[in-house]
C-alpha positions in Angstrom: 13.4 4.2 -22.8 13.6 4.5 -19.2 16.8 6.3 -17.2 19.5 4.1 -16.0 18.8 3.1 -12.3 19.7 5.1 -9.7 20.7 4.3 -6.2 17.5 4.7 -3.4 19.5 6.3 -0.1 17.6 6.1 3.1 16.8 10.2 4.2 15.1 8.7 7.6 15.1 6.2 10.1 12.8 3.4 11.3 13.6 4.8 14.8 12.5 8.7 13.4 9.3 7.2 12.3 8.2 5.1 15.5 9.0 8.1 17.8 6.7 10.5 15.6 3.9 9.0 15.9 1.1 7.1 18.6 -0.7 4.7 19.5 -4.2 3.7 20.0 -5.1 0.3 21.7 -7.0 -2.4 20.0 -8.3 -5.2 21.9 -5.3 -6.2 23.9 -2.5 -4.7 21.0 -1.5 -1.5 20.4 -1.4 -0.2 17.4 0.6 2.7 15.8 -0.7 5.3 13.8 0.5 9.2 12.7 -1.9 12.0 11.8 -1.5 15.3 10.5 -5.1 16.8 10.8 -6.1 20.6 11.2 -9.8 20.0 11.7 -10.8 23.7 11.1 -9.1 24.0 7.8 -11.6 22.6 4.5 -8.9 20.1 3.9 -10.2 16.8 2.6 -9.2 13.5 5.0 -7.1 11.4 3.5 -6.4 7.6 5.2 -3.0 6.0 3.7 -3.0 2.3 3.6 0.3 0.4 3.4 1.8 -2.9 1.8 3.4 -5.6 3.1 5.6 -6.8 4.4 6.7 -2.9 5.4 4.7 -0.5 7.1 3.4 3.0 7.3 7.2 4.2 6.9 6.7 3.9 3.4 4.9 6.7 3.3 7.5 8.8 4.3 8.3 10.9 0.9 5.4 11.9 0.0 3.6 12.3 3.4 5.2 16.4 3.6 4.0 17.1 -0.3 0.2 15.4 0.5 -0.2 17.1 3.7 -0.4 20.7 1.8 -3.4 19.2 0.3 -5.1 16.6 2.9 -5.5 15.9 6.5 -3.3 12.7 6.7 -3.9 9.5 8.7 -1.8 6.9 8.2 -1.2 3.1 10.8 0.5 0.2 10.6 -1.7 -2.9 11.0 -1.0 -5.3 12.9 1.8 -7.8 12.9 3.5 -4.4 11.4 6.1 -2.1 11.4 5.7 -1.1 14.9 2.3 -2.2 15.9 2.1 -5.5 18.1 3.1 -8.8 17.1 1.5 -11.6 18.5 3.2 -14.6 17.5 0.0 -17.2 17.6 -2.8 -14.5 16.2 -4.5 -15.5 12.9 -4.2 -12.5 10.9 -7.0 -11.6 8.7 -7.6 -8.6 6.0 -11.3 -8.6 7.7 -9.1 -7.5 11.3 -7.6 -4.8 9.7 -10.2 -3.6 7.8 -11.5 -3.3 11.4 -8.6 -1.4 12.7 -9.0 1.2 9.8 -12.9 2.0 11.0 -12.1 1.7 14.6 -9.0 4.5 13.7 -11.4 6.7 11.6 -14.1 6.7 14.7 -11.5 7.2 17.3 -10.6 10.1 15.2 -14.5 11.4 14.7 -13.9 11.2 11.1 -16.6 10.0 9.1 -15.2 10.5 5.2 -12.1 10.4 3.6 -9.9 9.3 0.8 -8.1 6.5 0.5 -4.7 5.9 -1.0 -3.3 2.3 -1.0 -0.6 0.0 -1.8 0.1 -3.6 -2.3 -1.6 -5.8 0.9 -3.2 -2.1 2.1 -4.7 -2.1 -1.4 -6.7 -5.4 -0.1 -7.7 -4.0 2.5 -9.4 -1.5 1.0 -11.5 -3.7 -1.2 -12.8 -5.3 2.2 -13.7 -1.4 3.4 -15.5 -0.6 -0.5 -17.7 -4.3 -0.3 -18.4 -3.1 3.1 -19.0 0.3 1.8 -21.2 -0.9 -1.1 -24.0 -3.3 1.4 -23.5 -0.2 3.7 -22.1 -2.1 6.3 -18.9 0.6 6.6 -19.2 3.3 9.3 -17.2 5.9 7.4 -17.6 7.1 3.6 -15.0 6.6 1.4 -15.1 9.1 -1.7 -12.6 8.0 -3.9 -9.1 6.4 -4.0 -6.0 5.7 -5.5 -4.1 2.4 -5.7 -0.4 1.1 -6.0 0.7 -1.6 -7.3 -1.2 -4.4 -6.0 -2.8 -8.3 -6.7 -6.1 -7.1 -6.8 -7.3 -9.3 -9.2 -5.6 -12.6 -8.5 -6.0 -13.4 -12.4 -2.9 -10.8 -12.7 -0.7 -10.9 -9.9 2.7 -13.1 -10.0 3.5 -14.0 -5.8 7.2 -14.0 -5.9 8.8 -17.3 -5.3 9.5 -16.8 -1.7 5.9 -16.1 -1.1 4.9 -19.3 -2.6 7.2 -20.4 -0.4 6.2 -19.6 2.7 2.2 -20.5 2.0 3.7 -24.1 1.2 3.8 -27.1 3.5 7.3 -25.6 4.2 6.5 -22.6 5.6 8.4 -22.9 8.9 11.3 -24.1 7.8 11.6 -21.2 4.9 10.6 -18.6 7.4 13.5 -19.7 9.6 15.8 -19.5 6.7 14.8 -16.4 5.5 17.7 -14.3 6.6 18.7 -10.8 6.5 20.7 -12.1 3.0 17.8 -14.0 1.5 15.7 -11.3 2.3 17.7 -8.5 0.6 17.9 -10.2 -2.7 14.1 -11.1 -3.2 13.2 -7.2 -2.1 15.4 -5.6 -4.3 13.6 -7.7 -7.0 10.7 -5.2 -6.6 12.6 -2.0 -7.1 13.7 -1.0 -10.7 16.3 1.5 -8.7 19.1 0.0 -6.4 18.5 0.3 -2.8 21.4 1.1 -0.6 22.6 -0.8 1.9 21.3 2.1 5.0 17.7 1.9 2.9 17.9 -1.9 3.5 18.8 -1.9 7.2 16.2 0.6 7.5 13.5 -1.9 5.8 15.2 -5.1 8.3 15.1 -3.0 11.1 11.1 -2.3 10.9 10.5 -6.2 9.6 12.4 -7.1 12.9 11.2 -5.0 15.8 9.0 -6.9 18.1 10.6 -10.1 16.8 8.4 -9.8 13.6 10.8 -11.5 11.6 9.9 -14.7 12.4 6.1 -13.7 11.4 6.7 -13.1 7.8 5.5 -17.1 6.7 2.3 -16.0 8.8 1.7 -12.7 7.2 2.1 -13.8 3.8 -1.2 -16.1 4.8 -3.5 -13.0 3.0 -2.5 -14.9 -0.7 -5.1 -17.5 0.4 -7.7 -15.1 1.6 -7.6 -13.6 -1.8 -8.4 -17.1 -3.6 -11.1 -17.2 -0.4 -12.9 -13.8 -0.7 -12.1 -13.2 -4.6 -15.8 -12.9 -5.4 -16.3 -10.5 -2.9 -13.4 -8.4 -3.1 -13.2 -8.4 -7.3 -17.0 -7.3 -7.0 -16.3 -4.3 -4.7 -14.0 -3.0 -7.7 -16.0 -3.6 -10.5 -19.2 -2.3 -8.6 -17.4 0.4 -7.0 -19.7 3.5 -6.8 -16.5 5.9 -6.3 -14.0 7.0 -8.6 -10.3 4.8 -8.7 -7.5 5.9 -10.3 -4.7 2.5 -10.6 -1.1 4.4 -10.6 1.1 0.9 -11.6 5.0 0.8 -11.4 5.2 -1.2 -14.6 8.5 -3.1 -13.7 7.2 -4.7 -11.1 7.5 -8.3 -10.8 4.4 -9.2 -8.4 2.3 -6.8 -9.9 2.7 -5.2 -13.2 2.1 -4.1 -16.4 -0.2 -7.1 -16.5 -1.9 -6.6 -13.3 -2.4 -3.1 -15.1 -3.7 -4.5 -18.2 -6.2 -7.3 -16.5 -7.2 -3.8 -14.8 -7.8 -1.8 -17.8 -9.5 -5.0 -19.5 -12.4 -5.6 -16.8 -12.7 -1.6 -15.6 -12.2 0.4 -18.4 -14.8 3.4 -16.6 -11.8 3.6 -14.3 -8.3 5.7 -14.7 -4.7 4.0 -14.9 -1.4 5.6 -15.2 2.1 3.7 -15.9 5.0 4.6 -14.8 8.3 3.4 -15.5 9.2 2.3 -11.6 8.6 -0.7 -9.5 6.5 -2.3 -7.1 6.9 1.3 -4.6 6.1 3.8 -7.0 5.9 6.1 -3.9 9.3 5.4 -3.1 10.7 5.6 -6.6 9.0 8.1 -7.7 7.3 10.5 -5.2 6.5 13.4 -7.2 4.9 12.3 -9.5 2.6 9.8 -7.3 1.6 13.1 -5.4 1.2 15.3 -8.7 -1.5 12.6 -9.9 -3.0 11.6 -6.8 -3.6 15.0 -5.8 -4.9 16.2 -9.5 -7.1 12.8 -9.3 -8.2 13.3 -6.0 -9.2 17.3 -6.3 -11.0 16.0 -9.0 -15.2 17.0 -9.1 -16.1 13.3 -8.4 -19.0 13.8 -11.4 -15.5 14.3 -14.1 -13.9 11.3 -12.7 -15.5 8.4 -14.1 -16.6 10.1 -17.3 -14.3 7.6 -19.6 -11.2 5.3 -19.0 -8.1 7.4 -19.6 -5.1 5.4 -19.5 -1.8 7.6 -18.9 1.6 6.1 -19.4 4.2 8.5 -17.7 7.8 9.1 -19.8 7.3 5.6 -21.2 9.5 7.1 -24.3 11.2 9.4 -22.7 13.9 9.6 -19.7 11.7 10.4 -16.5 12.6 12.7 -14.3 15.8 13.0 -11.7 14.3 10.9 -8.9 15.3 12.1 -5.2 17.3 9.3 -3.5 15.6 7.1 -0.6 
């Protein structure tokens, strides 16, 4: 059984975030991004891709533990956290895909890693079926995914995404207040937020005026009914070792996403843990413990047989540190 939930505290600010790190223009928008690179150390790259409708902020707990271990690069894509917002743009995975190369060049990086979650998680499916007609102008090795629909077979949109995709759209964006919001995003945690987390998590959803975006954002469900072939192949065909670490008590995507993962790409690596859908936010420590042990992994050992690990599924899991 798991432990009883615990409240998530807020131990930084949207405000600490933005000022930390840059930004790089693209096109006419600036986007923001944060790095921690020491070029002359052997220190693999590692890119971190975020879900939505958050930012790179979520990265924030385990971004001092991975940085002993990787040079970092994180952004937020646009229509983001603190990236631009155009109010009339058409926002596409296949445009932030792009943002992540243009980054990765602007940085004279050629390889790295990849960890992503949720919406971020799509986007790196674009980057692999790029990656796999070698069309991508960087190398990505290997990488490790959070909860996310990538397979559209398993992933339950909450109702308030259906929502906002429907002929309705505008008039549910426009009543999606700070209220309505709060409820449907605590859905996603098995832990309690606290009310500072929450501001915190408004705070970034509204900068720029971003708010009234969210209907507009959300648009990505249909682009995974559009490009399922495409992006499902770049999975199953995937040349590089993938480890899926699944909060199981997620709602959107779950212990069945997990499963319908296990099912159709059993030469790939899952491990279960007893969170939600932010298993970096619930449970930090152990994300980095098996991203890092994945990650340092000779690439030859990874794929050598589908391992499926379920973390303190019978047994309380560790004291979690408060977000």
């Amino acid at each position: 059984m798991p432990n009883q939930p615990q409240t998530l505290a807020s131990d930084i600010t949207f405000e600490q975030w933005r000022h930390s790190g840059y930004y790089f223009r693209y096109a006419q928008y600036d986007i923001f991004y944060r790095y921690h690179l020491n070029l002359d150390s052997e220190k693999p790259n590692l890119l971190l891709l975020h879900g939505s409708p958050t930012a790179s902020m979520d990265w924030h707990k385990v971004w001092g533990s991975l940085s002993q271990h990787f040079n970092l690069i994180t952004l937020d894509f646009l229509g983001y956290g603190s990236s631009d917002k155009p109010k009339n743009h058409n926002y596409t995975i296949m445009e932030q895909a792009n943002l992540c190369e243009f980054l990765m060049q602007k940085l004279k990086l050629t390889q790295c890693s990849v960890i992503a979650h949720d919406y971020g998680a799509t986007v790196l499916q674009e980057l692999l079926a790029r990656q796999n007609t070698h069309q991508l102008n960087i190398t990505i090795n290997q990488a490790v995914i959070l909860n996310s629909g990538i397979f559209i077979e398993g992933n339950q949109p909450m109702l308030i995404q259906r929502l906002m995709i429907g002929p309705l759209f505008s008039l549910i964006g426009a009543l999606n207040n700070r209220w309505m919001f709060r409820i449907g995003w605590q859905r996603l945690f098995y832990h309690t937020l606290s009310t500072d987390a929450f501001n915190e998590v408004w705070r970034m959803i509204c900068y720029k005026q971003g708010r009234s975006l969210l209907p507009k954002l959300q648009r990505y469900l249909f682009e995974r009914l559009e490009y399922r072939d495409r992006w499902r192949n770049a999975l199953i065909h995937a040349q590089q070792p993938l480890l899926y670490i699944c909060g199981d008590f997620s709602p959107v995507s779950g212990e069945a996403t997990r499963k319908y993962y296990e099912r159709h790409m059993p030469h790939q690596r899952t491990i279960a843990l007893n969170v939600g859908h932010y298993p970096h936010l619930e449970a930090p420590d152990l994300v980095v413990s098996h991203s890092v042990a994945f990650l340092n992994t000779p690439t030859r050992l990874c794929c050598m047989r589908a391992q499926t690990i379920c973390c303190n599924r019978f047994r309380r899991i560790p004291r979690l540190k408060t977000w």
